[in-house]
N, C-alpha and C positions, 0 to 999 in steps of 0.2 A: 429565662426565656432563651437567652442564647446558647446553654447547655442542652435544651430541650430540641431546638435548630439544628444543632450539630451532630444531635445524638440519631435524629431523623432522615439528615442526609447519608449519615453513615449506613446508617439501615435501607435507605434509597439504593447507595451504589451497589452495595451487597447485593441486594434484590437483585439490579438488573447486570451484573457478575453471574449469580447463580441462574440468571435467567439465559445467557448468553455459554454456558456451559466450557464456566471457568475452573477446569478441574486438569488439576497436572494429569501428562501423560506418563507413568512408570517407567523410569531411565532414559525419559526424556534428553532433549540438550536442554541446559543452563549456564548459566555466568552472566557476564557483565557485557553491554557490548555498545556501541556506537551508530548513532543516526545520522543521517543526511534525508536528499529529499529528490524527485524528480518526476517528470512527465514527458517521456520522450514520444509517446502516441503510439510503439511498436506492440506489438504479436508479442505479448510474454512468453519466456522460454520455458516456461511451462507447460506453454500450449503445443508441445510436440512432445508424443507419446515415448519414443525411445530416451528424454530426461525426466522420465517418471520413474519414482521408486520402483511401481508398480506398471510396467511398460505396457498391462493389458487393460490399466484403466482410463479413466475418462479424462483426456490433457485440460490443460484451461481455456474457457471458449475466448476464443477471439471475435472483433465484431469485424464489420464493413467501415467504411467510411462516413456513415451515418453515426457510429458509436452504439448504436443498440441493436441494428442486426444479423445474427451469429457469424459468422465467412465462413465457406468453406472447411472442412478439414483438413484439404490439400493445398490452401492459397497460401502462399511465400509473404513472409511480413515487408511491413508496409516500408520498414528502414531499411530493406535489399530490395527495393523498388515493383512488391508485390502488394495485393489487396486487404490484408490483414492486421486491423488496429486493435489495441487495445479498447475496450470496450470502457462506455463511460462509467458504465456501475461501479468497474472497481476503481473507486474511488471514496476516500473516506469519512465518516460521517457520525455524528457526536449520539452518545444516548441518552448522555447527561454531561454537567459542567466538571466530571472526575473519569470519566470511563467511555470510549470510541470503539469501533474499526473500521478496520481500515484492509490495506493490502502491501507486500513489501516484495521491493529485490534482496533478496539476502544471499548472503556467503559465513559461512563457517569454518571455511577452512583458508578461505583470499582468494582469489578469481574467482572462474565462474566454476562455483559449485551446485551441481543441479542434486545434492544429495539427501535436500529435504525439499523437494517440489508440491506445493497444495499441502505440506504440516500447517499447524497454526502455533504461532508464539505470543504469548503474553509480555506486554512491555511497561515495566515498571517504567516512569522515566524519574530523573534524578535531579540535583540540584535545583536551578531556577523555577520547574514541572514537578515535583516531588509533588507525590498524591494524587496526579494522575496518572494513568495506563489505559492501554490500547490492548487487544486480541485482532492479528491481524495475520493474513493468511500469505505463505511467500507461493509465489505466481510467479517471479523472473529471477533472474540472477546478472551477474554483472563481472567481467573479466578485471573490471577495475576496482571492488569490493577488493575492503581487506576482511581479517579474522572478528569474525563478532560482530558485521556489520550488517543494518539494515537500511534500505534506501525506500524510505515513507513514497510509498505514488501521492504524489498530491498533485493536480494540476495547476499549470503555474509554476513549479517546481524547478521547471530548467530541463531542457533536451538532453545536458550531456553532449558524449562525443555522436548520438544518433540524432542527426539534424534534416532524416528527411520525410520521417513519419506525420508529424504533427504538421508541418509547411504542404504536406499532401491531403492533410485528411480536413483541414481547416483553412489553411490557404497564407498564414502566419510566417513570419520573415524563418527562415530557416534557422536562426538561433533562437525562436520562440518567441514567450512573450518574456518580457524582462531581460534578465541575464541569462549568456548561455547555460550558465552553470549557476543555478541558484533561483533565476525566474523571475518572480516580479516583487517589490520588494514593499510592497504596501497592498491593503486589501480593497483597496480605493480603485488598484489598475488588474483588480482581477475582474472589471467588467470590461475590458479585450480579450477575455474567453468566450468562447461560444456560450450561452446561457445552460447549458447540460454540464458546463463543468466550473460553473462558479461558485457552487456552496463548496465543493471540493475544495478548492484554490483557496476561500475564505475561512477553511478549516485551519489551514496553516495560521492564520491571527486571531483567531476565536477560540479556536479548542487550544493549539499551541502557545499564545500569547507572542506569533510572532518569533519566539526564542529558534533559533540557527542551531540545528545539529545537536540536540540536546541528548546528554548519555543515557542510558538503561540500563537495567535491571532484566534478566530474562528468562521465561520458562516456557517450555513447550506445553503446548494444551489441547484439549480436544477443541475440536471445531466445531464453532456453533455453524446453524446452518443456513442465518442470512449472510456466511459469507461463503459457502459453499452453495449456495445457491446461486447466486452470479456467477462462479466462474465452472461451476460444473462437475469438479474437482476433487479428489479426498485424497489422504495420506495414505 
């Protein structure tokens, strides 16, 4: 019976893999690279058109201070004292107990590299997480990224060095909820989020186990289109 369990969850994830349109991209990036985690509430640097691969297409939308209505095109983000947050959808969210998305700050090369804006990457993760993986689409980037790294949005997560998006959009001490850097540190105090961004926050101890910065595994993939559909986006 339990060979029979196992054999059916295997053919579960698979399913919803092939459902979510996990197929390498031809000379894609790959290698091995490194996670962290964060929610700083800004205007993904994605969401401005001249750090698009493709400068004539569609950036990633940003919201209002509500978190779900679109800003502007032209609004200045919300952590240089303008109206533009990150929107709550992107935010990530389980499809089963082995397989999520999500959305990342990435770099590839260490700062900020805007030179895969709206790609999607597959994330094996490793050790402690071995056997699960995420598809998750990079939206921002980050000057403090090194090579091969990806900074998971999760709310709760930790502002980082941008402490004045989320204290604007929500009203939260300017270091966030928890630690500046790192967030909160139980899934107990992810009910000090506004209720639009706590299954997020609770994804970190439920989907992750909790585990801090765990390594991956990594390929670039097509993008499915519940995560291209939140942000508006394509490679």
């Amino acid at each position: 019976m339990k060979v029979i369990i196992l054999v059916l969850a295997v053919l579960y994830t698979a399913q919803a893999e092939k459902h979510y349109h996990s197929i390498p991209v031809k000379y894609g990036v790959s290698g091995s690279g490194v996670t962290t985690r964060y929610w700083d509430c800004c205007q993904p640097s994605c969401g401005w058109s001249e750090n698009l691969n493709n400068p004539s297409g569609t950036p990633v939308t940003a919201c209002t201070a509500d978190g779900s209505t679109a800003a502007p095109s032209n609004a200045e983000s919300s952590c240089i004292g303008g109206t533009a947050y990150m929107c709550s959808s992107q935010q990530p969210r389980m499809v089963n107990s082995s397989f999520a998305l999500g959305y990342v700050a990435a770099s590839f090369s260490g700062g900020a590299d805007t030179s895969m804006c709206c790609a999607c990457i597959r994330l094996d993760f490793q050790g402690d997480l071995s056997g699960k993986s995420m598809i998750v689409q990079v939206t921002n980037t980050g000057g403090d990224l090194g090579s091969n790294h990806f900074d998971i949005a999760i709310p709760g997560g930790g502002v980082g060095i941008f402490t004045e998006g989320c204290s604007s959009q929500w009203g939260c001490p300017s270091t966030g909820w928890g630690d500046q850097y790192g967030g909160v540190s139980s899934e107990a105090e992810c009910s000090q989020l506004p209720s639009a961004l706590q299954s997020g926050c609770a994804f970190r101890f439920q989907f992750l186990g909790g585990v801090s910065n765990p390594p991956v595994n990594f390929e670039q993939v097509e993008c499915p289109g519940d995560l291209t559909g939140a942000t508006g986006c394509t490679y």
